[in-house]
LUMLO-408559 format. One line per field, with one value per residue (C-alpha): residue in one letter; x, y, z; residue number from 1. Coordinates in pm, 1 decimal. Example, Ala and Ser with C-alpha at 12.3 -4.5 7.8 and 13.67 -1.06 7.14 Angstrom:
% residues 2
type	A  S
c1	1230.0  1367.0
c2	-450.0  -106.0
c3	780.0  714.0
seq	1  2
END
This chain:
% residues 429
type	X  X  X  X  X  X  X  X  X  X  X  X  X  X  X  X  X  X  X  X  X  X  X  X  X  X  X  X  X  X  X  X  X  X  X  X  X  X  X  X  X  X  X  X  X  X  X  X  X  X  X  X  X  X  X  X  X  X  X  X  X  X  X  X  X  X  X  X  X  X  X  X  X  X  X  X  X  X  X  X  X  X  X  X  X  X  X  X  X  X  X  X  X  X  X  X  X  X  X  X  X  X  X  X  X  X  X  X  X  X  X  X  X  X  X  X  X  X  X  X  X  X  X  X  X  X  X  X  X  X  X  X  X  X  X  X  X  X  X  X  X  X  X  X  X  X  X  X  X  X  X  X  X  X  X  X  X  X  X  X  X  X  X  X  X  X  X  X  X  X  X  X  X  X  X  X  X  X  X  X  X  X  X  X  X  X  X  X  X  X  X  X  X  X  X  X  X  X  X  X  X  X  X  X  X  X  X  X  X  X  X  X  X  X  X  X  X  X  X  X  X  X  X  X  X  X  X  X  X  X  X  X  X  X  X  X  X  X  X  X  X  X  X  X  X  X  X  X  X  X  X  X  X  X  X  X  X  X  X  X  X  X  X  X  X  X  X  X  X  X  X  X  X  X  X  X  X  X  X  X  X  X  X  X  X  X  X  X  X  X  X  X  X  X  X  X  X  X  X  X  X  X  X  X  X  X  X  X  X  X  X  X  X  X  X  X  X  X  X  X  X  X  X  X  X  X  X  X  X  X  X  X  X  X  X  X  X  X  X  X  X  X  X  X  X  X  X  X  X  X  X  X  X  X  X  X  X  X  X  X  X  X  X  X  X  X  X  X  X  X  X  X  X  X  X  X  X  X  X  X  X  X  X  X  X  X  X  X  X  X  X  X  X  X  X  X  X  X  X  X  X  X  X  X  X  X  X  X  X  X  X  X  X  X  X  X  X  X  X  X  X  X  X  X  X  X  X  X  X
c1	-1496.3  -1555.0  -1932.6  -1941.1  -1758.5  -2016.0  -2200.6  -2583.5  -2730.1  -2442.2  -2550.9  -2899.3  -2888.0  -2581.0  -2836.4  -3158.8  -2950.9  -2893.1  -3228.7  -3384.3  -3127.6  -3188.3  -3520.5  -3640.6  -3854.5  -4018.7  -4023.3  -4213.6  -4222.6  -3998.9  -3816.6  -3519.5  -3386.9  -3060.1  -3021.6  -2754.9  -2543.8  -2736.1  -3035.7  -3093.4  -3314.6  -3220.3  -3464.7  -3571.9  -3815.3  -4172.0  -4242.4  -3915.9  -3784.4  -3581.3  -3354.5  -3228.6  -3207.1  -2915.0  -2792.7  -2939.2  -3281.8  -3219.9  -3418.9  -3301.8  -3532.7  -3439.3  -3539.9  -3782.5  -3935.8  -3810.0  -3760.7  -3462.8  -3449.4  -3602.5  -3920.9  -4142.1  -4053.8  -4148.7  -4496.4  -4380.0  -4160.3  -4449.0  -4309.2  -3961.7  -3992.8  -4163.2  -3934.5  -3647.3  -3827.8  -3890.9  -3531.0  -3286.9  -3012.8  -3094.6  -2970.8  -3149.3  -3450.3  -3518.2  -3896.2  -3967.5  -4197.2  -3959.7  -4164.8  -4107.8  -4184.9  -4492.5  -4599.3  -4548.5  -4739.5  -5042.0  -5122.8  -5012.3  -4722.7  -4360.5  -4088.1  -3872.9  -3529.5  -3360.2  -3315.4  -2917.3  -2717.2  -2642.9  -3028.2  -3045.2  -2737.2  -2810.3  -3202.3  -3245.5  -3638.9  -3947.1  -4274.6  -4600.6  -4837.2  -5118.8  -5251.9  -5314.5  -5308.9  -4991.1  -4851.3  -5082.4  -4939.3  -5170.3  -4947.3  -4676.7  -4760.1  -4825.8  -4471.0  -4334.5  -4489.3  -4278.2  -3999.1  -4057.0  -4020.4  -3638.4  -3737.9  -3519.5  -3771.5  -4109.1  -4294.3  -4620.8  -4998.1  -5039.2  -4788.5  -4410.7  -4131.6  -4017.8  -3634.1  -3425.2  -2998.9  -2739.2  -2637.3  -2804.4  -2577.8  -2687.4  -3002.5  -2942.6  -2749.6  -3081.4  -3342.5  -3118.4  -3070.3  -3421.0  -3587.3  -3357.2  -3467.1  -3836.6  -3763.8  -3571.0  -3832.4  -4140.4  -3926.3  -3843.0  -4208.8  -4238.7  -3976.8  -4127.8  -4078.8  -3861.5  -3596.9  -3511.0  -3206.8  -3234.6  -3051.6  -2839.0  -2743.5  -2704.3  -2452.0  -2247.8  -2167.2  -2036.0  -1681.5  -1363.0  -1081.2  -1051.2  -1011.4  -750.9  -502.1  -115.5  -50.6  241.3  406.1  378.3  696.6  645.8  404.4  425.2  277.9  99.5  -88.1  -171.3  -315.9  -511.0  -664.7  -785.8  -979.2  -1107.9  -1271.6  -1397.6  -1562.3  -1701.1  -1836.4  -2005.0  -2102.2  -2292.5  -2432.0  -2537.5  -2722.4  -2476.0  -2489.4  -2515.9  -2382.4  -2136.7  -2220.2  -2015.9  -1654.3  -1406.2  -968.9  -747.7  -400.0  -82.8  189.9  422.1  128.6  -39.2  -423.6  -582.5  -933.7  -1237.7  -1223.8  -1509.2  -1798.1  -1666.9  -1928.2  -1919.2  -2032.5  -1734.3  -1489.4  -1118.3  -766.0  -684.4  -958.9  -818.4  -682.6  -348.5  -308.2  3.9  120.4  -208.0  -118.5  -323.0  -230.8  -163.7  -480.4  -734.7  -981.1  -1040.8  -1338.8  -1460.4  -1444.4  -1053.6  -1008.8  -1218.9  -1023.6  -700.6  -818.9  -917.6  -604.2  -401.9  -572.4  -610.5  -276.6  -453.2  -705.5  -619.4  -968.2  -1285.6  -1564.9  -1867.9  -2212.1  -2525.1  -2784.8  -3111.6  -3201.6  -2949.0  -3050.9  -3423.0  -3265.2  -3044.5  -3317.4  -3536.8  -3491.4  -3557.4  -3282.3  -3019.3  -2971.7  -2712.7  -2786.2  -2986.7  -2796.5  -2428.6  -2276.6  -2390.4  -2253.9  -1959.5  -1913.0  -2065.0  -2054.1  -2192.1  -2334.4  -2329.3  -2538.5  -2396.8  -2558.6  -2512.6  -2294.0  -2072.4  -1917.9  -1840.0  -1784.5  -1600.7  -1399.7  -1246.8  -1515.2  -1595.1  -1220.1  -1229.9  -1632.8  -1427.0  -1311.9  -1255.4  -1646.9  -1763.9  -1573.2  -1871.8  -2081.2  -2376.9  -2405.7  -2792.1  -2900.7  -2579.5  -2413.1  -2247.9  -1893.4  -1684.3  -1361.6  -1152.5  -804.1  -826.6  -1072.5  -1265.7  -1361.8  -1446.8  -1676.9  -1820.6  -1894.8  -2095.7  -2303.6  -2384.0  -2489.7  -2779.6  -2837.6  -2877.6  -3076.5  -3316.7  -3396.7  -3512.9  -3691.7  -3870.0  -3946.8  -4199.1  -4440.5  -4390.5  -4354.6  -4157.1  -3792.6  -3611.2  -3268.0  -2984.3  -2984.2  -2706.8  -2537.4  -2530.8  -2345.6  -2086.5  -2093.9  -1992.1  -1700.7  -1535.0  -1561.6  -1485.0  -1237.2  -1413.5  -1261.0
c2	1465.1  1836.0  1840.0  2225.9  2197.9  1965.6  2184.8  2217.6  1922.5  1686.1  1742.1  1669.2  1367.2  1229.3  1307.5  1198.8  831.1  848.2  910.8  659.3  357.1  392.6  383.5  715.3  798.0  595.9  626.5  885.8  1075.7  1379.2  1672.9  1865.7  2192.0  2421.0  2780.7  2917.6  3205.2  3395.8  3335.0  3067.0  2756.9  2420.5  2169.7  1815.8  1749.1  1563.5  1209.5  1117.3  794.8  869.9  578.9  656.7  1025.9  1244.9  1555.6  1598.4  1564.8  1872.2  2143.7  2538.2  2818.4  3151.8  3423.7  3540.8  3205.8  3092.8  2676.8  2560.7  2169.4  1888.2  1818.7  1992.9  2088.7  1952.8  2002.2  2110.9  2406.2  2669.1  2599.1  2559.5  2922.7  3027.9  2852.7  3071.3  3397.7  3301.0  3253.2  3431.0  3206.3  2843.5  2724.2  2412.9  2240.4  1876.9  1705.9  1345.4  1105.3  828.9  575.9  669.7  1089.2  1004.3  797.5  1102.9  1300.0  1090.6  1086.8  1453.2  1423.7  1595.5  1339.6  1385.7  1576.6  1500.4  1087.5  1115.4  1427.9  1407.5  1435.4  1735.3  1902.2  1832.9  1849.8  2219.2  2313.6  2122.9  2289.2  2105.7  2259.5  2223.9  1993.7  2152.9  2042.3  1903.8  2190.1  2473.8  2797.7  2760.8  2497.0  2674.5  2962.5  2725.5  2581.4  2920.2  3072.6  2839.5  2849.5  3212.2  3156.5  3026.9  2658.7  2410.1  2169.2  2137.4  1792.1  1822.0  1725.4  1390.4  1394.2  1441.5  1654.0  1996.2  2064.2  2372.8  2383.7  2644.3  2360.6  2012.2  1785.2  2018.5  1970.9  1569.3  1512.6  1658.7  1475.3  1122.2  1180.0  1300.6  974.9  735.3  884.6  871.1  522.8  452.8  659.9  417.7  98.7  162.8  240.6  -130.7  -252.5  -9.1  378.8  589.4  782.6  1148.4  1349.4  1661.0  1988.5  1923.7  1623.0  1671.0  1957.3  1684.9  1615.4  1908.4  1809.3  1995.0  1717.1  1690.6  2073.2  2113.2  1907.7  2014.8  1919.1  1641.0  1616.0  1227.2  1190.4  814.7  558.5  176.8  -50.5  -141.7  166.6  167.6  -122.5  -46.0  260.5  77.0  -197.8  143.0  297.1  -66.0  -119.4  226.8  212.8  -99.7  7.7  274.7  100.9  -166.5  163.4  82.9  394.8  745.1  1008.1  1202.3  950.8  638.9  599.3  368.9  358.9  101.3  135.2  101.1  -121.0  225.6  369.3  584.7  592.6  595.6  740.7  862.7  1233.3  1494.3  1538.0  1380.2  1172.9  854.7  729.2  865.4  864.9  799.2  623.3  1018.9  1163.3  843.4  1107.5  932.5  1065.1  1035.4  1127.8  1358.6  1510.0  1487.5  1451.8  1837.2  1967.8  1739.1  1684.8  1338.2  1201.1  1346.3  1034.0  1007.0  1064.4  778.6  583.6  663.5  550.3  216.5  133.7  281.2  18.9  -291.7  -344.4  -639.6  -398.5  -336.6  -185.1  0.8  42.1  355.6  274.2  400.3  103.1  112.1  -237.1  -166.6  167.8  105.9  -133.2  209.9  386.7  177.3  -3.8  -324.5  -565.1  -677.6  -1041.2  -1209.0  -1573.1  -1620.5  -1815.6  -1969.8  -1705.5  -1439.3  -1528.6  -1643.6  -1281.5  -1067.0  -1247.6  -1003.6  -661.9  -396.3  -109.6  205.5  553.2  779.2  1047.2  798.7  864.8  1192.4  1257.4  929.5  801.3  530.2  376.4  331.5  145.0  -31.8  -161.2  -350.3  -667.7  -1049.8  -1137.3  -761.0  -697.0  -432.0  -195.6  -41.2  327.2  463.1  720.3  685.5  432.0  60.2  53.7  -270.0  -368.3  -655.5  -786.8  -697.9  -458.2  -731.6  -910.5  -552.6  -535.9  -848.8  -816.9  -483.9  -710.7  -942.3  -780.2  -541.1  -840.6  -1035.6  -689.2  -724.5  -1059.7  -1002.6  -748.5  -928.8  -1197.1  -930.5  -1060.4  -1393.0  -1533.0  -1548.4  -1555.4  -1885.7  -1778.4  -2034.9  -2269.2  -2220.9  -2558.6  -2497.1  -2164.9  -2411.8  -2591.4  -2349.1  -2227.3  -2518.2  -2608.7  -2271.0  -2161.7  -1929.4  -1879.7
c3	-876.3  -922.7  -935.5  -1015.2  -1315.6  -1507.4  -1717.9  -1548.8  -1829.7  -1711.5  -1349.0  -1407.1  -1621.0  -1303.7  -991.4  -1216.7  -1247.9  -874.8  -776.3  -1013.6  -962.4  -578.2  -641.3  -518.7  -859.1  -1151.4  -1506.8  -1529.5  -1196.3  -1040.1  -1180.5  -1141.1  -1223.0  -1243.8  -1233.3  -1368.8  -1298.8  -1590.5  -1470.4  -1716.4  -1578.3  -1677.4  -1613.7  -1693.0  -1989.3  -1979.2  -2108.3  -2077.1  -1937.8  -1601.3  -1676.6  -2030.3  -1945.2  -2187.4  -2188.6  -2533.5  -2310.8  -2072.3  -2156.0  -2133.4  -2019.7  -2049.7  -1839.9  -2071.1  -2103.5  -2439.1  -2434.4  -2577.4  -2638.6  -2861.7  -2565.3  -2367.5  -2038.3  -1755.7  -1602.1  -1319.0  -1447.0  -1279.5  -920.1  -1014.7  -1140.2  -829.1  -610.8  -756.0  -759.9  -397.6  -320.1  -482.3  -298.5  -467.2  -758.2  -725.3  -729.1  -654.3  -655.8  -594.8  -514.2  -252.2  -112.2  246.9  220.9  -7.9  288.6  510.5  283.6  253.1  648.3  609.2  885.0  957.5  980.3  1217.8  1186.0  1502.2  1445.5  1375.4  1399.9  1010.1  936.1  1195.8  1003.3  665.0  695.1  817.7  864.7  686.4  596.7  468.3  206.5  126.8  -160.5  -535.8  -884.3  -986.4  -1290.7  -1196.4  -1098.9  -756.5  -644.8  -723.8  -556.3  -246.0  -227.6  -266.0  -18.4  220.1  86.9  147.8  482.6  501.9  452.0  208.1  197.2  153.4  162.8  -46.8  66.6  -128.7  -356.9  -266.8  -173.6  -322.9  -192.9  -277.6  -244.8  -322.8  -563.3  -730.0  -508.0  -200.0  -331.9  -378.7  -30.8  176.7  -71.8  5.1  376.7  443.1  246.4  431.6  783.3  717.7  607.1  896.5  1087.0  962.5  1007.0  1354.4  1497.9  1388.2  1667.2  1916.5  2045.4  1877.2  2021.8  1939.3  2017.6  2190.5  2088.6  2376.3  2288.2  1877.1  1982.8  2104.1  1757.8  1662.3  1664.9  1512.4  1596.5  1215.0  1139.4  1391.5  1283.7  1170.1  765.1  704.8  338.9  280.9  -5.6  -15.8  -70.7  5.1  -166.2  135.4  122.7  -271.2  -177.7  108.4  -44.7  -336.7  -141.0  45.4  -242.3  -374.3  -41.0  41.5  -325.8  -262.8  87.9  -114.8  -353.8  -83.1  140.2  452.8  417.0  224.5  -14.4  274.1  571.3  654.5  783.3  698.3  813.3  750.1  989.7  789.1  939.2  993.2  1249.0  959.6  927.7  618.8  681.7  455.7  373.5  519.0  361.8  32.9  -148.9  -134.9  -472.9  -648.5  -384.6  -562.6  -429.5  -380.9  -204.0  86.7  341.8  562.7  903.6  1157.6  1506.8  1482.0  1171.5  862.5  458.1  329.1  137.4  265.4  575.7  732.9  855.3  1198.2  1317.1  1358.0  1698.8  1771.9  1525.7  1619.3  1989.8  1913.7  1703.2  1998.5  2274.4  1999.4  1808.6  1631.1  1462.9  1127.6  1010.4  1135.0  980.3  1096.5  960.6  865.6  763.4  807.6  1000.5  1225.1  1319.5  1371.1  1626.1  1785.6  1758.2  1977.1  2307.9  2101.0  2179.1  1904.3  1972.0  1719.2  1831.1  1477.3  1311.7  1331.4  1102.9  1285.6  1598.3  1446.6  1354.4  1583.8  1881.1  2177.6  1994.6  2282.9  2275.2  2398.5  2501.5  2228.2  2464.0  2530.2  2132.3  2176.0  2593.6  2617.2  2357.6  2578.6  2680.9  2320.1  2278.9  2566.7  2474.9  2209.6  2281.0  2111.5  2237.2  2106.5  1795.3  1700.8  1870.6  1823.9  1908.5  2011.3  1785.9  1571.3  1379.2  1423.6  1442.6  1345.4  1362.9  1192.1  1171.0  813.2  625.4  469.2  796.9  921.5  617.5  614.4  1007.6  875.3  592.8  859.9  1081.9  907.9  723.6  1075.6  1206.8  863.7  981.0  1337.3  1200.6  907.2  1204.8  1432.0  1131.1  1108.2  1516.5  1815.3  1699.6  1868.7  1929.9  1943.5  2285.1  2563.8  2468.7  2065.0  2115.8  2320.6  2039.3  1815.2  2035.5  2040.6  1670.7  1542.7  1861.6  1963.8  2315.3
seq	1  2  3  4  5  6  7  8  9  10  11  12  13  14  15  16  17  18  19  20  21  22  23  24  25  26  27  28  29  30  31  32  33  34  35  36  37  38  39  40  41  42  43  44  45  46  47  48  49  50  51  52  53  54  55  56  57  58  59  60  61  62  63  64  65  66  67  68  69  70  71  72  73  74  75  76  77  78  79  80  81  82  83  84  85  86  87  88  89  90  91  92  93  94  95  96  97  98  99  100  101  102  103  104  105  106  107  108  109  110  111  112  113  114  115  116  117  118  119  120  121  122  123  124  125  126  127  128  129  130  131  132  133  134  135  136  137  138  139  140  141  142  143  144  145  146  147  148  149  150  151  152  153  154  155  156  157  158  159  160  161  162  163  164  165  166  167  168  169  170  171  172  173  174  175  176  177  178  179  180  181  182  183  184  185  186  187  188  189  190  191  192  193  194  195  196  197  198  199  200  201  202  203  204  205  206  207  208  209  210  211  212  213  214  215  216  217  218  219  220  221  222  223  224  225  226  227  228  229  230  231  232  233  234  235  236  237  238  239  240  241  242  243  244  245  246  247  248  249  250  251  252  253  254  255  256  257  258  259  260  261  262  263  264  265  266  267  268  269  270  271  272  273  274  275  276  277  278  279  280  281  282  283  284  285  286  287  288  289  290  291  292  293  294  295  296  297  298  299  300  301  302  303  304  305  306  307  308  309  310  311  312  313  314  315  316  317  318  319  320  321  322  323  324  325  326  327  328  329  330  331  332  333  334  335  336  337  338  339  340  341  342  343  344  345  346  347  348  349  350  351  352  353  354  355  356  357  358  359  360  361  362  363  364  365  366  367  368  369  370  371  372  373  374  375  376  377  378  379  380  381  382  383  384  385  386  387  388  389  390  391  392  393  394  395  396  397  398  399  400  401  402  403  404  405  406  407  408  409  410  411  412  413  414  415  416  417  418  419  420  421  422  423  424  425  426  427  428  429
END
């Protein structure tokens, strides 16, 4: 999908669903707004119920303040208006009340930008201001005069978070990834002490394997592949739907029985990702026109040392990185499914994903079918895509568990001689 070709209502009304089916606004709360290339400001309207939202709903400002639409627009136009006369560079403006940055805002503290290195390179720069009437020009002036300073976001005193993009995805991609990292953030001082990345280390990330590649013509498609890349886009769908992970996070391949890769395209989002948008890589060269995952060197290592992979699977959920973002252990002896499944999780440093990719292959093995990377994701890996996936739902849902459990009592993990058990009925070994 083309998002800049929607005309500015269509993108409003798409993102305002987004926000409110994820559950990052209510009824009644958060606004956002368009400026167009005319210097026209589309924005949402008051009173209006987030969920039923139309384009018939959007209301049109024009420069000279004249409303165009069938409502009154929103409260909150003031700052809007002084967010663009602030920054001549946005064309969007996103404000929100998510759970998690409200809860930020209400002890009046920064959350931190340097969990994952997609929060550090999406999230650039946060400012806090001060607290003012919601709708009065003296807030507005407030948030303005930070975004003054170079800032795209601004979380608000009490209240919520202003963000500013060059576009209203932009706009949407920093407002998602931000929430999910306070969340994450909160969840994980739960388990114990949290663990930033320094700017050494988020350079690491910084990777160009998937720019570099030579273009191949594919002329022919199996039926294999058709296939594969339409349980892709089912699964990443549902991944995102699920919150494994978010809108341009999250990495999934499926290895073709001629060598190719199929692999999820860079910084494509993953909501509406189509059979097309699936990029196919071989000998090192990639699909003409598009741009796999930067994950594919990685990928393409694994398959290379375990011919009986068929499907890997790079994660973002949030259970399962409070645990990578602590030293708190991940123990899958829960329950008989999740050993079954997961078997021996493995932790491994975060440097080790980008300074040594063979370690990461060789970390994989029949007892460690998944790993989970410090500061970074869990990778799994399946014989087919759907045990790849269903080792993913297992184990945040396992991770959840241990994690509801700190409130409840000492988790009892399953005995020495019932794990036995289990490998012989299930042939495990």
């Amino acid at each position: 999908m083309n998002f800049s070709l929607l005309h500015p209502a269509d993108q409003l009304v798409m993102i305002m669903h987004r926000i409110y089916s994820r559950g990052m606004t209510t009824t009644s709360g958060g606004n956002l707004s368009i400026r167009d290339d005319s210097g026209d400001v589309w924005i949402t309207p008051a009173g209006i119920d987030k969920g039923t939202l139309t384009r018939g709903d959007i209301i049109q400002v024009k420069p000279d303040g004249t409303t165009i639409g069938p409502h009154k627009s929103s409260s909150e136009l003031p700052f809007h208006l002084a967010v663009y006369r602030a920054r001549p560079d946005l064309h969007a403006v996103l404000h929100a009340h998510p759970n998690a940055l409200v809860a930020f805002s209400i002890v009046r503290k920064i959350p931190s930008l340097s969990l994952f290195p997609s929060v550090a390179r999406t999230c650039k720069g946060i400012k806090l201001a001060d607290y003012d009437l919601p709708g009065s020009s003296q807030l507005g002036d407030k948030i303005a005069l930070e975004f003054a300073t170079g800032s795209d976001i601004v979380l608000l005193e009490n209240h919520g978070v202003v963000i500013g993009g060059a576009n209203l995805f932009r706009a949407f991609m920093t407002f998602e990834t931000l929430e999910s990292s306070a969340r994450l953030e909160a969840l994980a001082n739960q388990l114990g002490k949290v663990r930033e990345l320094t700017p050494a280390q988020l350079a690491l990330s910084e990777t160009q394997h998937h720019l570099l590649m030579d273009d191949i013509e594919f002329k022919t498609r199996s039926t294999e592949e058709l296939a594969a890349r339409r349980d892709m886009v089912t699964l990443i769908q549902r991944s995102y739907t699920q919150g494994l992970f978010n809108a341009t996070n999250g990495t999934y391949s499926v290895k073709l029985n001629d060598g190719s890769i199929l692999i999820t395209p860079y910084n494509r989002d993953r909501a509406y990702v189509e059979v097309e948008d699936i990029v196919r890589v071989k000998d090192g060269m990639k699909e003409r026109g598009k741009t796999p995952s930067r994950a594919i060197k990685l990928h393409a290592k694994i398959y290379q040392k375990h011919p009986s992979v068929r499907a890997i699977l790079v994660a973002h959920p949030i259970h399962l990185m409070a645990f990578s973002i602590t030293e708190a252990i991940f123990d899958p002896r829960t329950i008989p499914e999740s050993y079954i499944l997961l078997r021996e999780l493995k932790k491994i440093p975060y440097e080790t994903i980008y300074q040594d990719m063979d370690a990461i292959a060789d970390a994989i093995t029949e007892r460690s079918p998944a790993l989970l990377i410090e500061n970074d994701s869990i990778i799994t890996t399946g014989e087919t895509l759907l045990e790849a996936f269903d080792r993913l739902e297992v184990a945040e849902a396992t991770a959840a568990s241990l994690y509801i459990s700190k409130s409840i009592g000492k988790v009892v993990h399953i005995k020495a001689e019932q794990i036995e058990e289990l490998h012989k009925a299930f042939g495990l070994d």
